[in-house]
Backbone bond lengths (Angstrom), bond angles and torsions (degrees), N, CA, C in turn:
res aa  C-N    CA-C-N  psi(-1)  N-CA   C-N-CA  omega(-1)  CA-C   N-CA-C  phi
1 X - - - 1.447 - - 1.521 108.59 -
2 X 1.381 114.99 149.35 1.516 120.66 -162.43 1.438 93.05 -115.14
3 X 1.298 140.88 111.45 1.431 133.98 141.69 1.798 137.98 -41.80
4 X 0.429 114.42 99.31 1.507 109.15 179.71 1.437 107.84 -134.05
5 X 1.465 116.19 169.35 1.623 102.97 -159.77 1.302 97.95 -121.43
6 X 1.826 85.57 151.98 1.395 110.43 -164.69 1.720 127.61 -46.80
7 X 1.275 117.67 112.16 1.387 115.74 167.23 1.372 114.68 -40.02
8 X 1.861 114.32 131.33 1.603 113.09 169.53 1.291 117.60 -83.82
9 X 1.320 106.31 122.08 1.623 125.37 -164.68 1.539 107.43 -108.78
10 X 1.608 111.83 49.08 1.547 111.36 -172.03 1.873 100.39 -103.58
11 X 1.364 95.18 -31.64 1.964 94.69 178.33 1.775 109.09 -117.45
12 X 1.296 105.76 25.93 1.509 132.72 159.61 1.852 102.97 -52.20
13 X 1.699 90.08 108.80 1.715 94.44 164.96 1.551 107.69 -90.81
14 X 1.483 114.30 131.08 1.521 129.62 167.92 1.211 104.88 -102.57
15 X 1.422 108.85 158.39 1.548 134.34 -142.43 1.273 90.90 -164.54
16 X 1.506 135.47 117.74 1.226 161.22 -162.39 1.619 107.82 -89.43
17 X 0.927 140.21 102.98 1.386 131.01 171.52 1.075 126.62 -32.51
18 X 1.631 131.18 122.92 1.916 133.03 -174.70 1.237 114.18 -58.59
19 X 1.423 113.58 -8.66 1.522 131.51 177.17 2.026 112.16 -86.47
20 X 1.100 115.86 -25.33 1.351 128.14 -173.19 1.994 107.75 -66.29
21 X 0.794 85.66 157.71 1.765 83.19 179.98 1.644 107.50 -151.68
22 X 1.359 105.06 158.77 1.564 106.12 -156.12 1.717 122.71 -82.74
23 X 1.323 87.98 14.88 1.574 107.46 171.22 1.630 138.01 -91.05
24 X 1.484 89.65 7.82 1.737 114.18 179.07 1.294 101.34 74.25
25 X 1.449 118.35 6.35 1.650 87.15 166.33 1.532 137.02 -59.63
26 X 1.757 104.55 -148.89 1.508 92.59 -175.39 1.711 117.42 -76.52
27 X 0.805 112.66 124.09 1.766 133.90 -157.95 1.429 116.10 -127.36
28 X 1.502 113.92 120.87 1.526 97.55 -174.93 1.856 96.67 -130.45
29 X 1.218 132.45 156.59 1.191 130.22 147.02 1.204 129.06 -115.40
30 X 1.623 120.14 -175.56 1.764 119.34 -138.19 1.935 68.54 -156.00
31 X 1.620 93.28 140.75 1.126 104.98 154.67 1.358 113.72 -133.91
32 X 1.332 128.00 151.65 1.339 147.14 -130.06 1.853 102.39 -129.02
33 X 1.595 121.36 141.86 1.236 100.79 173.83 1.580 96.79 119.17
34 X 0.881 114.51 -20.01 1.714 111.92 -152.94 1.585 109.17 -103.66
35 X 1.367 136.25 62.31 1.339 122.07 -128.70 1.877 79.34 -82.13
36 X 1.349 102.39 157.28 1.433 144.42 165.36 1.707 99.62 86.41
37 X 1.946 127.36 -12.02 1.021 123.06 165.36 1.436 128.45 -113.19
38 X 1.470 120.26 179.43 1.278 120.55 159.92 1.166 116.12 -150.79
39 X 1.318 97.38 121.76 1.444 108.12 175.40 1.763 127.68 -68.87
40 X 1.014 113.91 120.93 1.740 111.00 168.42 1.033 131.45 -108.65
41 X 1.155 122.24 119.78 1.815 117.21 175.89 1.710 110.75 -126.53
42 X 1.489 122.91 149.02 1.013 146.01 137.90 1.476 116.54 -8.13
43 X 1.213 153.76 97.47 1.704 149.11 -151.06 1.316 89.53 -94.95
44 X 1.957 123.52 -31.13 1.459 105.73 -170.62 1.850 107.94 -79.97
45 X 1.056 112.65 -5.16 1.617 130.21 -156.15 1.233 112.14 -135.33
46 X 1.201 115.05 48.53 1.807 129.89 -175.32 1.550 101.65 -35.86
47 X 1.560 110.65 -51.55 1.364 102.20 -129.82 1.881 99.30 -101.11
48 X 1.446 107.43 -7.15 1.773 115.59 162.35 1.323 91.71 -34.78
49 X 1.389 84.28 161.36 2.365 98.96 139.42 1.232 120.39 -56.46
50 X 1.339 111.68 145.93 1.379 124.80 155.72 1.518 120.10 -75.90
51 X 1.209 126.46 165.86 1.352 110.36 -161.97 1.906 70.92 -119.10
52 X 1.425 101.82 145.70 1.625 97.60 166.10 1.808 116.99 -110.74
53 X 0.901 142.59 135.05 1.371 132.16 179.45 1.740 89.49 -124.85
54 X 1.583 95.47 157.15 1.520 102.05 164.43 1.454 135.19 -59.48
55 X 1.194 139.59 -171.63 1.388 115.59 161.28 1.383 127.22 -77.15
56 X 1.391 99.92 -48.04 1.340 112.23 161.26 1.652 128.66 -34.09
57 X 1.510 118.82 -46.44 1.661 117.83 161.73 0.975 105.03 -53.23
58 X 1.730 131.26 -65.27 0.892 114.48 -124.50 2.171 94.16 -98.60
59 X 1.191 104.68 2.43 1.443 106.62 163.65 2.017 108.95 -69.90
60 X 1.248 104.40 -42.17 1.436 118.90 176.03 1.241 111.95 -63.92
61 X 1.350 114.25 -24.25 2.350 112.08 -177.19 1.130 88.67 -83.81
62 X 1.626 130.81 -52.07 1.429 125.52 -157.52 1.620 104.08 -71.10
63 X 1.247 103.31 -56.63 1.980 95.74 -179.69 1.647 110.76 -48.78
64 X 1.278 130.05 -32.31 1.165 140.72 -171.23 1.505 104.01 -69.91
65 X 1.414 106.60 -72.79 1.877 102.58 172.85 1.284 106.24 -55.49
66 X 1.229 139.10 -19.41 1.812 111.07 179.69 1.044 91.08 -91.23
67 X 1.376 141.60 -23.28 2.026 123.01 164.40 1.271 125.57 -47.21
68 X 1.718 109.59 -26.08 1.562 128.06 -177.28 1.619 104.92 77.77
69 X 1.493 94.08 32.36 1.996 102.81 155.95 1.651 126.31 -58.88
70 X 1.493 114.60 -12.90 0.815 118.79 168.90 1.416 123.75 -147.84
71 X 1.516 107.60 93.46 1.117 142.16 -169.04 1.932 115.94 -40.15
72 X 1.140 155.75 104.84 1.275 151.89 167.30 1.592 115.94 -24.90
C-alpha cells in the first residue's frame, strides 16, 4: 500500500449513485475532480470519512459489480 496524503474534500461535489433510491436505503456517493482518486462516502452519513481508493481500484470494483462479483 502506497501512502500519500489525503485529498481536501471540503468543496468536493458528490454525486449519488444511479443505483440509490429515495428511500434512504443503502446509498453511496463518488466525488469527481480528484484525478488518480475517488472518493466514497456513505449519502446517509455525509459527514464520516470518505473512504479514498485509487482510480485504478475503484475502476476494478465497478467492472467487477457489473460482472455480478458480488452477488445480492
Amino acid at each position: 500500500m502506497i501512502h500519500v496524503s489525503r485529498p481536501d474534500l471540503d468543496a468536493a461535489s458528490w454525486r449519488k449513485s444511479s443505483y440509490s433510491n429515495t428511500q434512504g436505503g443503502d446509498c453511496i456517493e463518488v466525488a469527481q475532480g480528484f484525478p488518480g482518486f475517488v472518493p466514497v462516502r456513505d449519502s446517509k452519513d455525509p459527514q464520516r470519512p470518505a473512504l479514498i481508493f485509487s482510480a485504478a481500484e475503484w475502476t476494478a470494483f465497478v467492472a467487477d459489480v457489473k460482472r455480478g462479483g458480488f452477488p445480492a
